[in-house]
C-alpha positions as CSV (number, residue, x, y, z in Angstrom):
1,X,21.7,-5.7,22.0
2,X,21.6,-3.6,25.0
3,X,18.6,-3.3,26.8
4,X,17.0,0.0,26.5
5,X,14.9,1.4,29.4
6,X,11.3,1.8,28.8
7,X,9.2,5.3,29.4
8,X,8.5,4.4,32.8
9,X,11.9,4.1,33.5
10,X,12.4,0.4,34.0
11,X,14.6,-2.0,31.9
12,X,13.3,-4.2,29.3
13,X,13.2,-7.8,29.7
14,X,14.8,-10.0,27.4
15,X,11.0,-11.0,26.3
16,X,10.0,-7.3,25.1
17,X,11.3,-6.1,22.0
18,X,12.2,-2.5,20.7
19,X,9.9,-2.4,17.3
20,X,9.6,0.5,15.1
21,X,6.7,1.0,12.3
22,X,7.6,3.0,9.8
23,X,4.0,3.7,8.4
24,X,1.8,4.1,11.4
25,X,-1.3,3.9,9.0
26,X,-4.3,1.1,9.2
27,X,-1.7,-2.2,8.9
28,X,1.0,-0.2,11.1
29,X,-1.3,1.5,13.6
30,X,-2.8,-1.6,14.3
31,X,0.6,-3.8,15.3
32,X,1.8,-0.8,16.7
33,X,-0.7,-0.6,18.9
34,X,-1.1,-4.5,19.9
35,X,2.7,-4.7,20.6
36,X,2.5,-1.5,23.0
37,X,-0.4,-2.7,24.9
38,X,1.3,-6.2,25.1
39,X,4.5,-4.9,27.2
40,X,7.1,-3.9,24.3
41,X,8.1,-0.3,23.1
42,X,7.3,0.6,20.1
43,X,8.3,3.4,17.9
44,X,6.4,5.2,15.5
45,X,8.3,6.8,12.0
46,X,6.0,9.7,9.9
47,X,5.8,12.8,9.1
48,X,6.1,16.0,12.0
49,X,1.8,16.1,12.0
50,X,1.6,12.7,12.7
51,X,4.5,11.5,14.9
52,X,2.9,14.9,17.2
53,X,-0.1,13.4,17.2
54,X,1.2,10.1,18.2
55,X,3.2,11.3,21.1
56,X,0.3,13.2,22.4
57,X,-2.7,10.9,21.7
58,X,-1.5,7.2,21.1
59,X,-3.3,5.1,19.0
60,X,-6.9,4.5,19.3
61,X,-8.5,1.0,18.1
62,X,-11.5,-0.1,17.0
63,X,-11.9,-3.1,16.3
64,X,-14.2,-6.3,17.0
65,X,-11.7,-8.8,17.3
66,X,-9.3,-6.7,19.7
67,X,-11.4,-4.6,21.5
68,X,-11.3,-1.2,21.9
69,X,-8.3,0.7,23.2
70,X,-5.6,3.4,23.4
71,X,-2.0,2.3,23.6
72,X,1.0,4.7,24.1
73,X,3.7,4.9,21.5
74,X,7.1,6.6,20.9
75,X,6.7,8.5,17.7
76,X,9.4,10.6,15.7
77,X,10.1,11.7,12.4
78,X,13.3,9.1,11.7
79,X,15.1,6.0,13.4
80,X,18.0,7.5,16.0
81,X,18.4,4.0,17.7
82,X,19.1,0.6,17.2
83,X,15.7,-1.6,17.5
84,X,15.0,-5.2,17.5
85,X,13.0,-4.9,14.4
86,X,11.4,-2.1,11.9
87,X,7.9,-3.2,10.4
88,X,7.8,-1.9,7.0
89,X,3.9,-0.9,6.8
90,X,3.6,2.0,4.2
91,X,2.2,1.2,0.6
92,X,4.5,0.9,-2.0
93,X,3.7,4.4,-3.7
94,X,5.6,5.8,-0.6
95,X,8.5,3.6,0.0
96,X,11.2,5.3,-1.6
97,X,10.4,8.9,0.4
98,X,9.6,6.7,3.4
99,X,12.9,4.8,3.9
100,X,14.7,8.2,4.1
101,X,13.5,7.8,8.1
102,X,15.1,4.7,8.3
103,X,19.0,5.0,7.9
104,X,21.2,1.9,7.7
105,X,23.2,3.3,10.5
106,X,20.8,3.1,13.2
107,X,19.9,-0.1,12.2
108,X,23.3,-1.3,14.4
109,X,25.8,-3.5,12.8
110,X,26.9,-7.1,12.8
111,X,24.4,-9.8,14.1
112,X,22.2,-7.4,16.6
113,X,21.9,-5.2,13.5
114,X,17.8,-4.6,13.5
115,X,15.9,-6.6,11.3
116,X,13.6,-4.9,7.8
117,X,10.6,-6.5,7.7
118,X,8.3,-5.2,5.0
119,X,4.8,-6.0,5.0
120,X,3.9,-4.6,1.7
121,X,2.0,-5.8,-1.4
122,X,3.9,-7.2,-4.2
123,X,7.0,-9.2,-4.9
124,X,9.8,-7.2,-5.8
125,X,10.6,-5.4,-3.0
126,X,12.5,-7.4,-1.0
127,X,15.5,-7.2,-3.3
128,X,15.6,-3.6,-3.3
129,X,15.6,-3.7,0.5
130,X,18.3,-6.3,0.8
131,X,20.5,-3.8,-1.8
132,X,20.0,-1.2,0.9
133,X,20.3,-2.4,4.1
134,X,22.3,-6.0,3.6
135,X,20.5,-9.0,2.8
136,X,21.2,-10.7,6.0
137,X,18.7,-8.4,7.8
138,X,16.1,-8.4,5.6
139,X,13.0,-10.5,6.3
140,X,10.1,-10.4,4.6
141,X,6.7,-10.9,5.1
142,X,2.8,-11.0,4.4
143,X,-0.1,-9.8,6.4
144,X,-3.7,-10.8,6.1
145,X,-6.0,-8.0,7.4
146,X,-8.3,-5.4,6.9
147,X,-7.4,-2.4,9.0
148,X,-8.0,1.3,8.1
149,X,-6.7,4.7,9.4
150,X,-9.7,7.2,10.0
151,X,-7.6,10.0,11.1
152,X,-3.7,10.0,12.5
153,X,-3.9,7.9,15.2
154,X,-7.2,6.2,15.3
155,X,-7.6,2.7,14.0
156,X,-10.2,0.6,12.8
157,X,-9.8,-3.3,12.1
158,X,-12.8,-4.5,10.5
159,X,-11.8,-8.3,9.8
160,X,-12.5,-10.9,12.1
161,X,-8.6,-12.2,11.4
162,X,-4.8,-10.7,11.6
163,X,-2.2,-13.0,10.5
164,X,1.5,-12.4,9.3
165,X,3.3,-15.0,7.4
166,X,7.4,-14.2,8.4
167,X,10.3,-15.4,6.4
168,X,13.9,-15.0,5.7
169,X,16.4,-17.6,5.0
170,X,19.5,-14.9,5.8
171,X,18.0,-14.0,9.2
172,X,18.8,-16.1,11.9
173,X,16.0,-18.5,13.0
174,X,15.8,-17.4,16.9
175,X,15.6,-13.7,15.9
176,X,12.6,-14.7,13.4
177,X,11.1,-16.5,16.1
178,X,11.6,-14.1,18.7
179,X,10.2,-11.6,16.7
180,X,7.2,-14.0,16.0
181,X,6.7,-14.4,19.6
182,X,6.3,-10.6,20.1
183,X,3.5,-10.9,17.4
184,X,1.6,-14.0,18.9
185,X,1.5,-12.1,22.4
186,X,0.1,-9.4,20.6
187,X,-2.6,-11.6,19.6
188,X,-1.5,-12.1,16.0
189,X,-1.4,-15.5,14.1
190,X,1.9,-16.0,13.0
191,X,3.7,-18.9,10.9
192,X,7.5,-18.4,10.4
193,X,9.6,-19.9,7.7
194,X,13.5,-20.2,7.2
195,X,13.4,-21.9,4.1
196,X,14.6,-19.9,1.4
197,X,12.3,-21.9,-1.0
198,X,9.7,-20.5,0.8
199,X,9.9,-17.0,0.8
200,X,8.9,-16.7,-3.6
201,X,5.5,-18.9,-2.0
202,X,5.1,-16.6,1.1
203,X,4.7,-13.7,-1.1
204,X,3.1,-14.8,-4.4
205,X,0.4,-16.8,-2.3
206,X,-0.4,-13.6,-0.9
207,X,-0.4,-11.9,-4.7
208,X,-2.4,-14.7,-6.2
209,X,-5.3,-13.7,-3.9
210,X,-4.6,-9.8,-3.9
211,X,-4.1,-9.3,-7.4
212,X,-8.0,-10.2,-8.8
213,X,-9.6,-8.8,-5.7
214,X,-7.6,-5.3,-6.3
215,X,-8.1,-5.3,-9.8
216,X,-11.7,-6.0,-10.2
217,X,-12.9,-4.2,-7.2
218,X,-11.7,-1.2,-8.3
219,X,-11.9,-1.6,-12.4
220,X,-15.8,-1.6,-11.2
221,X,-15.7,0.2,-8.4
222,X,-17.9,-2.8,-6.4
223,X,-17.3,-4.5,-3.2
224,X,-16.6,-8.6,-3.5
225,X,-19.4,-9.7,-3.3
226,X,-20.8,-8.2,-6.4
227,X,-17.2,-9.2,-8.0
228,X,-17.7,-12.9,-7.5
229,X,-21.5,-12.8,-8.5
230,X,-22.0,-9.8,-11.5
231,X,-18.3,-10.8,-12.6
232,X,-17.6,-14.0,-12.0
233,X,-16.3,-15.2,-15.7
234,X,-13.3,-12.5,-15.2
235,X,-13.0,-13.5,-11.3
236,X,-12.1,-17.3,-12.7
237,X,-10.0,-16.4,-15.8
238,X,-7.8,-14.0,-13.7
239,X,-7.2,-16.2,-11.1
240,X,-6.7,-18.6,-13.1
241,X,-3.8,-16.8,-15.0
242,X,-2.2,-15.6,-11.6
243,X,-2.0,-19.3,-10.6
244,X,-0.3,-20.1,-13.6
245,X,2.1,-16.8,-13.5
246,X,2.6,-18.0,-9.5
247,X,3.6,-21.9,-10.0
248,X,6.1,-20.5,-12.6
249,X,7.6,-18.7,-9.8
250,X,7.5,-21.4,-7.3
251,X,4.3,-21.1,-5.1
252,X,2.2,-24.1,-5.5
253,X,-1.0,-21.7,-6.4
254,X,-4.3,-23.1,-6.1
255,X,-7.0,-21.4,-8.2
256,X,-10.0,-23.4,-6.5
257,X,-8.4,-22.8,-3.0
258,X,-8.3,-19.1,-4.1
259,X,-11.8,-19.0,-5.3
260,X,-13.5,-20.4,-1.9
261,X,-11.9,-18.1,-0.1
262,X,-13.0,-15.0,-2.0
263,X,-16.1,-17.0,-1.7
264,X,-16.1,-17.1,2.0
265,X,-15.4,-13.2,2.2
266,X,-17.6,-10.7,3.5
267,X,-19.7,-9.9,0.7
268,X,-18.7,-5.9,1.3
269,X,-15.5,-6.8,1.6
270,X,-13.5,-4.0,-0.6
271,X,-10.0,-3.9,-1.8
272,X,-7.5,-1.1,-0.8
273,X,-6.4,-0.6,-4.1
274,X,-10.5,0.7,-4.4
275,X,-10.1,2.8,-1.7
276,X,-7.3,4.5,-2.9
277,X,-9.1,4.9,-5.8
278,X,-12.0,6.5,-4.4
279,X,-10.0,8.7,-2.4
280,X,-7.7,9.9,-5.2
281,X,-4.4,8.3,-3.7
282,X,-1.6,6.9,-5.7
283,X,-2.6,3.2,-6.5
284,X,-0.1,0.1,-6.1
285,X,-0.8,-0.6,-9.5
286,X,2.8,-0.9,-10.8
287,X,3.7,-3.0,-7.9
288,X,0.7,-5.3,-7.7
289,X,-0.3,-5.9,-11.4
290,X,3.0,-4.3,-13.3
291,X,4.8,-7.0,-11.1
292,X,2.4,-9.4,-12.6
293,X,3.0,-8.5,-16.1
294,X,7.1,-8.6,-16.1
295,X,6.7,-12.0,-14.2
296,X,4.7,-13.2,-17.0
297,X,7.0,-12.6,-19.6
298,X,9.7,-13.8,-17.8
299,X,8.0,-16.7,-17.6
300,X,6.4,-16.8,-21.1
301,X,3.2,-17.3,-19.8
302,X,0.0,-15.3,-21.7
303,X,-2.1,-13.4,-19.3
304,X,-4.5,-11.7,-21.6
305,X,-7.8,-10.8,-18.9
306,X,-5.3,-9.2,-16.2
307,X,-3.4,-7.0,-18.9
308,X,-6.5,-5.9,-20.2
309,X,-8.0,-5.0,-16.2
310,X,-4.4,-3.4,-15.5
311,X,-4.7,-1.5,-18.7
312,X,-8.4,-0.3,-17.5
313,X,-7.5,0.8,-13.7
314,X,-4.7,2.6,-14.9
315,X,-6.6,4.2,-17.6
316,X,-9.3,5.1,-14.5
317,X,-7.2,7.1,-12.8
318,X,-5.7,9.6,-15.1
């Protein structure tokens, strides 16, 4: 890919990427910002309000493990330029809408063409992502963190960890690995994988941990550590039934891994499903526990405590 010349005029180094985040919220903000301050350009997709605010202000972190900092970003309202990579950051709720900023034609074309990497919950998406933009440029991924947007712009990363698991067996592996590298600089943990085997594993380990702590935070409206003492029976049986629902689809689940590590969690530690609850947003209900359900019958295997707690949130919040 050609070189493109950064804002200070000089040209980019074969070690700095072009990366743009679509979905410059608390996940996106936050790798937007570490990839600017580490040397590479990064472009910011949203809305006119936003991408303004962007241009004019940067981001702003907070955040214990990083520091705090501004970075400057590019910010616009769509994709006019072939990149090295767009980060897929926006919740599933907003996909659809959101990918109209991200046309297959500025991806490029051929073997340079930029890679899709999604970082959302859930475990259907990459397929509809591959049927847009060619299945060879799709690579998807899972993020560990806990990182919120206070206001466009200004970032606040309360865990004490950021890691991204990367995959995609159609990508070639030095343009996963190159990308990985721009992460690690940034100060990520990053583990890459080729192995088509290992992309159902990536993403349902990340679902067999997401899907109880979503669902019982916010069916009580109580922060983890109150889930794993006050309601601890339905804590076990739903993890339980994820693990089996998961090693049907090929992740080697662990229910007793997955219960020390809620165990090991910040005992205020609160879902984003619960704070898109309490804030009145659209939930990823359909795409974290609807996803559960049709992979359960696919699978023929019963999953009686997480239809019921699906059932329950969704009756919540109409």
């Amino acid at each position: 890919m050609r070189r493109p010349r950064r804002e200070d005029g000089g040209i980019m180094t074969n070690s700095e990427l072009t990366v743009a985040v679509l979905g410059p919220g608390g996940v996106g903000g936050l790798l937007a910002a570490l990839l600017a301050r580490s040397g590479h350009r990064v472009i910011c997709l949203a809305g006119d309000d936003t991408a303004r605010a962007l241009r004019e202000h940067g981001i702003q972190v907070r955040s214990r493990q990083f520091g705090e900092f501004t970075a400057r970003v590019e910010a616009d309202t769509e994709l006019r330029e072939p990149v090295d990579a767009v980060l897929v950051a926006v919740k599933h709720t907003a996909l659809e809408a959101a990918l109209e900023r991200v046309p297959a034609k500025a991806l490029g074309d051929g073997a340079e063409a930029g890679l899709v990497v999604p970082l959302l919950n859930g475990v259907e998406h990459p397929a509809a992502l591959r049927a847009r933009y060619g299945g060879e440029h799709v690579a998807p991924a899972v993020i560990r963190v806990e990182s919120t947007r206070v206001a466009p712009g200004v970032i606040e990363h309360s865990s004490p960890f950021a890691e991204v698991d990367l995959t995609g067996a159609s990508v070639p592996r030095e343009r996963l690995d190159r990308l990985a590298g721009a992460l690690e600089s940034a100060g990520l943990r990053v583990r890459v994988s080729a192995d088509g085997n290992d992309e159902a594993a990536t993403l349902w380990a990340k679902m067999s941990f997401l899907t109880p702590f979503a669902l019982l935070t916010t069916r009580y409206g109580v922060p983890l550590g109150e889930v794993r003492t006050h309601h601890r029976e339905e804590l076990v049986a739903l993890t339980e039934e994820i693990t089996a629902v998961s090693r049907a689809c090929g992740s080697p689940a662990d229910a007793a891994a997955a219960l020390a590590r809620y165990d090991a969690f910040p005992p205020e530690t609160r879902s984003s499903m619960q704070r898109d609850a309490e804030a009145g947003r659209p939930l990823e209900l359909d795409a974290i526990g609807g996803a559960l359900l049709r992979a359960a019958e696919q699978h023929g295997v019963a999953v009686p405590v997480a239809a019921r707690l699906i059932r329950e949130v969704g009756d919540g919040v109409r």
